[in-house]
C-alpha positions as a Markdown table, in Angstrom:
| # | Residue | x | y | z |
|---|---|---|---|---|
| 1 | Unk | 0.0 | 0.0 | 0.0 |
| 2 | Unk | 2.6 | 2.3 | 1.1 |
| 3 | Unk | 4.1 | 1.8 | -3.0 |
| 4 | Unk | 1.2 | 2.2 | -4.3 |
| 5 | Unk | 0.1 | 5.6 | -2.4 |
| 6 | Unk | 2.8 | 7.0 | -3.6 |
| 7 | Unk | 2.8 | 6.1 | -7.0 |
| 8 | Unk | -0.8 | 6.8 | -7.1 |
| 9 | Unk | -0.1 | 10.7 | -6.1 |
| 10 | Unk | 2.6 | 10.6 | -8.2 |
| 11 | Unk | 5.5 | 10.7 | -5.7 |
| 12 | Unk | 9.2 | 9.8 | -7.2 |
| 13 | Unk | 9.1 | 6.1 | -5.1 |
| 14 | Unk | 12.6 | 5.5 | -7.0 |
| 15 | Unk | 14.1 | 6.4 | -3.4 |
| 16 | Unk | 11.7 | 5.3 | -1.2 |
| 17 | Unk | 11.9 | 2.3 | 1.0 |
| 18 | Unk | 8.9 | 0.7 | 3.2 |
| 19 | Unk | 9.9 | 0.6 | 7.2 |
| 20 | Unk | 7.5 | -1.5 | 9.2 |
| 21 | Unk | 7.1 | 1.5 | 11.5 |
| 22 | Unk | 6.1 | 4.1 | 8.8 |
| 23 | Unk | 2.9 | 2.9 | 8.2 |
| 24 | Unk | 0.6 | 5.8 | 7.4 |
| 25 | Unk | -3.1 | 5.4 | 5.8 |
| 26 | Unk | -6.2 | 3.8 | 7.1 |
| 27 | Unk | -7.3 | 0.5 | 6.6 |
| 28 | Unk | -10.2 | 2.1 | 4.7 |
| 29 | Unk | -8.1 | 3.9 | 2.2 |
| 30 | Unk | -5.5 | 0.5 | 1.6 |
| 31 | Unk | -8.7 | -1.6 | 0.7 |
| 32 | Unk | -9.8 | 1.1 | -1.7 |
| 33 | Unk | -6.1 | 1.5 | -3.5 |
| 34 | Unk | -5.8 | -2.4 | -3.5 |
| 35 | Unk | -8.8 | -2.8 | -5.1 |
| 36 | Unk | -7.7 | -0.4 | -7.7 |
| 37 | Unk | -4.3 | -1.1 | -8.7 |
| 38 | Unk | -5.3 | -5.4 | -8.6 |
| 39 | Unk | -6.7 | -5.4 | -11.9 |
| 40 | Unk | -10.1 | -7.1 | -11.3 |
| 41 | Unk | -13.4 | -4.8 | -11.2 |
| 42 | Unk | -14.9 | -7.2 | -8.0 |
| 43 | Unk | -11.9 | -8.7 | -6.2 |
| 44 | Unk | -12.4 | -11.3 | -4.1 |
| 45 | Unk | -10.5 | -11.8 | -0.7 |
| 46 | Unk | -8.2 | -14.5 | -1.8 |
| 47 | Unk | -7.2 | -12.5 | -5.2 |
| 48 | Unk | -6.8 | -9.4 | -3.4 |
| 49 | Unk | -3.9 | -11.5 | -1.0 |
| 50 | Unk | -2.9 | -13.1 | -4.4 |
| 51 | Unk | -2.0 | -9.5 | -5.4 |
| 52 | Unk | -0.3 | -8.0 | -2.6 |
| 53 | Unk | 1.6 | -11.2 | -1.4 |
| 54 | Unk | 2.9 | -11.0 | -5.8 |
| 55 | Unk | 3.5 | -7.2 | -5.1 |
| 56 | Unk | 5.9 | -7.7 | -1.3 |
| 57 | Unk | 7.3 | -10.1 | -3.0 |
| 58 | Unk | 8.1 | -8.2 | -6.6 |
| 59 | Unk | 9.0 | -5.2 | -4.4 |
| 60 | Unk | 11.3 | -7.2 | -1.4 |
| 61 | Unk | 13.3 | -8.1 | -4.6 |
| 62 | Unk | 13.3 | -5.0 | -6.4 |
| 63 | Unk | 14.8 | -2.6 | -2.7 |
| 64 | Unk | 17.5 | -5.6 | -2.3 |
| 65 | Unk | 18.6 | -5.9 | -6.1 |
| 66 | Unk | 21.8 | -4.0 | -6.9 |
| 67 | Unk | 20.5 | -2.5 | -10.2 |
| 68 | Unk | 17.6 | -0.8 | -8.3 |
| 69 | Unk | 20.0 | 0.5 | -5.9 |
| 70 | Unk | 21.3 | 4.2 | -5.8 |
| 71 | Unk | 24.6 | 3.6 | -7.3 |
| 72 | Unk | 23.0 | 1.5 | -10.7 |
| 73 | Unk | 20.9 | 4.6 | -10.6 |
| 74 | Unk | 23.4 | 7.3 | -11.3 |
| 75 | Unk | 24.4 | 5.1 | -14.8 |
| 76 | Unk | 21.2 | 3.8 | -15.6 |
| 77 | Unk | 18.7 | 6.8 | -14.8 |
| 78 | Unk | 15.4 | 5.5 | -15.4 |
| 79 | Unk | 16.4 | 2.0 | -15.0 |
């Protein structure tokens, strides 16, 4: 959710990396940006855990890889 906020108000989340203690949002607002960014007009619950257990894992991968990193992003702008 904390992705997805930010991309969805058009933030620069190329820096940005989720702390378990930064948590900001309501439960209210998460469902509603879930349910937007999954893909499916009626969601159920299992294809709503489908699509954020995908996304953690996507995004896990993407703050530890070395060519998402800070230094890859000084030679690879964009990347």
């Amino acid at each position: 959710y904390q992705y997805l906020s930010r991309y969805k108000q058009k933030e620069n989340i190329d820096q940005f990396t989720f702390l378990p203690g930064m948590i900001k949002g309501a439960e209210k607002e998460c469902l509603a940006c879930l349910m937007e960014f999954c893909g499916r007009r009626d969601p159920s619950w299992t294809e709503l855990s489908n699509f954020t257990h995908f996304l953690n894992f996507q995004l896990r991968n993407c703050e530890k890889s070395v060519f998402c990193s800070s230094v890859a992003g000084w030679e690879f702008h964009g990347f």
